[in-house]
C-alpha positions in Angstrom: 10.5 -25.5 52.4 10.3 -27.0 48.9 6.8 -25.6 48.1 7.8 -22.2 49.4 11.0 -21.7 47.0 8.5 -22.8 44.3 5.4 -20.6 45.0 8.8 -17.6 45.1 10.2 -19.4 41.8 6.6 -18.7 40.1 6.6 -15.2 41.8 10.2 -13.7 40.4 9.1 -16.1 36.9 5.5 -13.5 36.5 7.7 -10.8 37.5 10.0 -11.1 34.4 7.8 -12.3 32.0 5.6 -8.4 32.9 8.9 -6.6 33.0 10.9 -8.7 29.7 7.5 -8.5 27.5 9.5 -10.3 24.9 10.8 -12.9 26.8 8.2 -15.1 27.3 6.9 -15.6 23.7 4.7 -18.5 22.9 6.3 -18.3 19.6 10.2 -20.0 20.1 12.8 -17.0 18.5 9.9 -14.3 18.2 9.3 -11.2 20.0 6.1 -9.3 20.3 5.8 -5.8 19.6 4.1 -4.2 22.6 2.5 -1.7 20.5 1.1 -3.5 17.3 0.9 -7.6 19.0 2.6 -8.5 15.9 5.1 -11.4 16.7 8.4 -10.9 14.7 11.7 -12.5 14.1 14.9 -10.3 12.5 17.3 -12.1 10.6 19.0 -8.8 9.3 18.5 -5.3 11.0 19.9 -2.0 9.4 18.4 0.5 12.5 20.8 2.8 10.7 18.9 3.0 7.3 15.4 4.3 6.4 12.3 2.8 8.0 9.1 2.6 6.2 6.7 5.1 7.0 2.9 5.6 5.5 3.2 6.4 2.4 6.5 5.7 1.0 6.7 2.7 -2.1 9.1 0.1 -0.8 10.0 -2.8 -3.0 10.2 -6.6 -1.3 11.0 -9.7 -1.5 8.1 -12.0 0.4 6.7 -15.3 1.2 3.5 -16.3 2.7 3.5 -19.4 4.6 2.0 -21.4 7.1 3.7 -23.3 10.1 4.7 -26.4 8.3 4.2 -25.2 4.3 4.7 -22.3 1.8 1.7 -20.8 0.4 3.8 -18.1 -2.1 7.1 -18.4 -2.7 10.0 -15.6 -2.4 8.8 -13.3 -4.7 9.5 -9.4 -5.5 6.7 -7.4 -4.6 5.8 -3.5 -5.0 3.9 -2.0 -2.0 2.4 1.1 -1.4 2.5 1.6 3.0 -0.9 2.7 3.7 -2.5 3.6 7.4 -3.3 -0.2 8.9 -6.9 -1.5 8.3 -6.6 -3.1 12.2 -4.1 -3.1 14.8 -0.9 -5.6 14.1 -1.5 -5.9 10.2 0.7 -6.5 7.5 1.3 -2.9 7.7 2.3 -2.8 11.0 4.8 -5.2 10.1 6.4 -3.4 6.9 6.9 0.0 9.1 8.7 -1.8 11.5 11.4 -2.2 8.4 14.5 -0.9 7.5 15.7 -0.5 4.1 17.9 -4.3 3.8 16.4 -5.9 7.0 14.9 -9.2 6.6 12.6 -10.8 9.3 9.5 -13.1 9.5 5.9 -11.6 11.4 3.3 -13.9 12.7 0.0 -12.5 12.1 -3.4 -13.7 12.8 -5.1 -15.8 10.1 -8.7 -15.5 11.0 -8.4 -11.7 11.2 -6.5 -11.0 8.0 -9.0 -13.1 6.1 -11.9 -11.1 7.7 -10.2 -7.9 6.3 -9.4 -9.7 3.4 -13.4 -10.1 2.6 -13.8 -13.9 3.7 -12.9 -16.7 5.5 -9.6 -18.2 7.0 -9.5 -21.0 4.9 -6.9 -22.9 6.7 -6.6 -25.0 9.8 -3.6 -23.2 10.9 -4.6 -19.8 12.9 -1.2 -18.5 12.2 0.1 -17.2 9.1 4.4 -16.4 8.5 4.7 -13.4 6.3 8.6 -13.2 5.4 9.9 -9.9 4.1 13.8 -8.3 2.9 13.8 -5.2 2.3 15.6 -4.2 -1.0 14.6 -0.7 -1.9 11.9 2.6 -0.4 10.8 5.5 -2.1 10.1 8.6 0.4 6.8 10.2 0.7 7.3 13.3 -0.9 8.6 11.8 -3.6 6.1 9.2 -4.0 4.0 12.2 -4.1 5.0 14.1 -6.6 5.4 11.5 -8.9 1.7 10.5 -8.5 1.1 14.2 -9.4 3.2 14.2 -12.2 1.7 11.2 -13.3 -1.7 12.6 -13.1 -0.7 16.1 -14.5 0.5 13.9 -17.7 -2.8 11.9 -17.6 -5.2 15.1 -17.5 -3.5 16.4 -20.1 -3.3 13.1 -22.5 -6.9 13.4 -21.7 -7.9 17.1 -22.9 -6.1 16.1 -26.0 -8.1 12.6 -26.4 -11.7 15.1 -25.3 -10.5 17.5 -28.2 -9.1 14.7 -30.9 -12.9 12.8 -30.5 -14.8 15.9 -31.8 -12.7 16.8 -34.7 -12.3 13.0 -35.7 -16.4 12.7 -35.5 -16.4 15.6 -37.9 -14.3 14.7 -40.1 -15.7 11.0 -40.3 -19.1 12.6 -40.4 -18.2 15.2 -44.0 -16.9 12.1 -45.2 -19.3 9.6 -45.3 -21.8 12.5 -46.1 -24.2 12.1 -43.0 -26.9 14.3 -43.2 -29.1 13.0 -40.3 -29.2 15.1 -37.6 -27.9 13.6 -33.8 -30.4 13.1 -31.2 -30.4 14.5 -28.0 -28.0 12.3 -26.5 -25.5 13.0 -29.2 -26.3 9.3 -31.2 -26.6 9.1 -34.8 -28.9 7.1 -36.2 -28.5 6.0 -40.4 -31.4 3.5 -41.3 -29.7 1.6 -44.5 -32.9 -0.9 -45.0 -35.9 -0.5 -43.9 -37.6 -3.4 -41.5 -41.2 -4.9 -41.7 -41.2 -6.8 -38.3 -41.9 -6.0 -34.7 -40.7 -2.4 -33.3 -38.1 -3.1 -30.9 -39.0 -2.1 -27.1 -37.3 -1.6 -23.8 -37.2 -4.5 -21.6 -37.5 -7.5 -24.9 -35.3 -9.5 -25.6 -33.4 -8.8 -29.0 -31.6 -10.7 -31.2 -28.6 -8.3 -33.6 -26.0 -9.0 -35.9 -23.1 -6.7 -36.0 -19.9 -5.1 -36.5 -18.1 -2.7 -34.5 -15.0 -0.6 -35.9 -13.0 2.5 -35.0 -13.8 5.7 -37.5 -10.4 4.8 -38.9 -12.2 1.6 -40.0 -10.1 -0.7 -37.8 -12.8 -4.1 -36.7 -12.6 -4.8 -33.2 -16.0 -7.2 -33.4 -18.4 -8.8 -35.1 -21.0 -11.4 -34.7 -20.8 -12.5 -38.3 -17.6 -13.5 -37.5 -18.7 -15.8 -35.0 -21.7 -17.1 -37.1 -24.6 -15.9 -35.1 -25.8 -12.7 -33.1 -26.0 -11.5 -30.0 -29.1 -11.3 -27.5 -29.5 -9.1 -24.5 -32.5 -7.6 -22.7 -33.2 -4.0 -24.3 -33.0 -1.1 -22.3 -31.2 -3.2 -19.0 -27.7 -1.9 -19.5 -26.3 -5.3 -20.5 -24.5 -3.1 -23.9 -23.2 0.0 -24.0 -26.2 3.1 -23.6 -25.8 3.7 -27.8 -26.9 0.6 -28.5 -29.5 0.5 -26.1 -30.6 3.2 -27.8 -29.9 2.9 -31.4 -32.0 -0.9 -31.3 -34.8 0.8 -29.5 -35.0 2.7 -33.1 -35.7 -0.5 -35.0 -37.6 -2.9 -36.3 -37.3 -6.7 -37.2 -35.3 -6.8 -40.5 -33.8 -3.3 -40.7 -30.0 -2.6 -41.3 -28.5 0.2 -39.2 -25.3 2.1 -39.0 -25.0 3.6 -34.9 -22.3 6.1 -35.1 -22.0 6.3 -31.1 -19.3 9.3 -29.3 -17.6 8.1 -26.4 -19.8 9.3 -24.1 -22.6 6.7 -25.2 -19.7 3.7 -25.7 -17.0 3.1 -23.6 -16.0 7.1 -22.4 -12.8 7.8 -21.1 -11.3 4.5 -20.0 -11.6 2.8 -23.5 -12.4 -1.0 -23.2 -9.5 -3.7 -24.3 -8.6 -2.6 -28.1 -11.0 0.7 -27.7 -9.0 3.6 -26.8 -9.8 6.7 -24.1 -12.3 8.8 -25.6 -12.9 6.9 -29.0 -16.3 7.2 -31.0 -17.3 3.7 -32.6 -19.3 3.1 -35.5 -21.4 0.0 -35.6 -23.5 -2.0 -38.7 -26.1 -3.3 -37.2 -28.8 -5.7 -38.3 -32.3 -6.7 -35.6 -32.6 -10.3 -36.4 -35.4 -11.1 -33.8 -37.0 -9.6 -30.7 -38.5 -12.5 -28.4 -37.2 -15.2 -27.0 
């Protein structure tokens, strides 16, 4: 009689645990989302206030940990809700927010490392992401101020396109260049001649230099530093002007590269170079060989 009230115990136990999906949890206070997998814990719920959807910016407060330690402490965040990379990411977890909730969601380490590019590096196979909710922007609004932004960006961009060609001119009439550009748009102003070996594609080449804006502003030089640089001609290790420009030289000669944009560091700038910004470079070959 005993084992027959058990095998009906086991029975009604199945029963719940198909009908209550959430009630039979392997993790102790968390549900699982039927949809997603995603095991989750709610400390605050606000069902009344915005969820997250794709595409809206919501602004966090988050931790990463594991079972028994923190990995990153609470710390604001900024995230953009994109479409998930897999079913039950991180992704899954944010939409599941309100604006103020605050819960905890299990996720999978093994498989968010994979998307991640590597390897779980951890024992644990779990990882706790903890997330409050403090702020969303919609959309549409996210939207349009992306389109703003880029409206404002094209056109700081036409102006930086149009400044370049007046401010080559201008530097050009000054310093009385008469060479003529070549086809690429480089120009080339030998200031001593050289006696050495012609500088070739593929050789390794040994130049002093220094770089300024046509304002005259120095942002480098090797005599600075007390010795030159070296890099393999022609392999794109330096910008294309230089490749260029050296591939005009010879052991010994003194150069002035006055490079457009287009040949230096285009329309992104680099650190202290500016969008769009012509360079001018004295440059001196020092050695070709190793």
């Amino acid at each position: 009689m005993k084992r027959t009230i058990s095998k009906i115990m086991l029975a009604v136990l199945a029963v719940a645990c198909v009908f209550s999906f959430n009630a039979c949890s392997k993790y102790k206070g968390f549900k699982q989302d039927k949809e997603t997998g995603i095991y989750y814990k709610f400390y605050i719920q606000n069902k009344d206030s915005v969820q997250a959807q794709t595409g809206d910016a919501v602004s966090l407060m988050y931790q990463l940990a594991l079972k028994d330690s923190i990995l990153v402490p609470m710390m604001p965040i900024q995230e953009l809700v994109q479409e998930s990379f897999y079913k039950g990411d991180v992704y899954d977890a944010i939409r599941m927010m309100h604006v103020g909730d605050s819960a905890t969601f299990i996720l999978d380490a093994d498989t968010f490392f994979h998307y991640m590019g590597g390897e779980n590096p951890f024992d644990d196979k779990e990882l706790y992401f903890t997330f409050k909710m403090t702020e969303l922007m919609p959309k549409a609004e996210v939207d349009a101020m992306m389109q703003a932004q880029e409206e404002q960006y094209n056109a700081y961009m036409e102006q930086a396109r149009a400044a370049e060609d007046s401010t080559m001119q201008e530097y050009i009439a000054k310093n009385k260049i008469k060479v003529a550009p070549t086809a690429s748009g480089l120009y080339f102003i030998s200031k001593k001649a050289g006696n050495g070996a012609q500088a070739t594609p593929g050789q390794r080449v040994f130049v002093h230099y220094t770089g300024k804006l046509l304002d005259g502003t120095k942002f480098d030089s090797s005599y600075d530093r007390g010795e030159p640089i070296d890099f393999v001609l022609g392999s794109g290790q330096v910008i294309p002007g230089w490749d260029e420009g050296i591939a005009m030289m010879k052991v010994g000669e003194k150069a002035v590269l006055l490079i457009p944009s287009k040949l230096a560091y285009g329309e992104r700038g680099n650190q202290v170079i500016p969008p769009c910004a012509p360079l001018v470079f004295d440059v001196e070959l020092v050695k070709v060989g190793e």
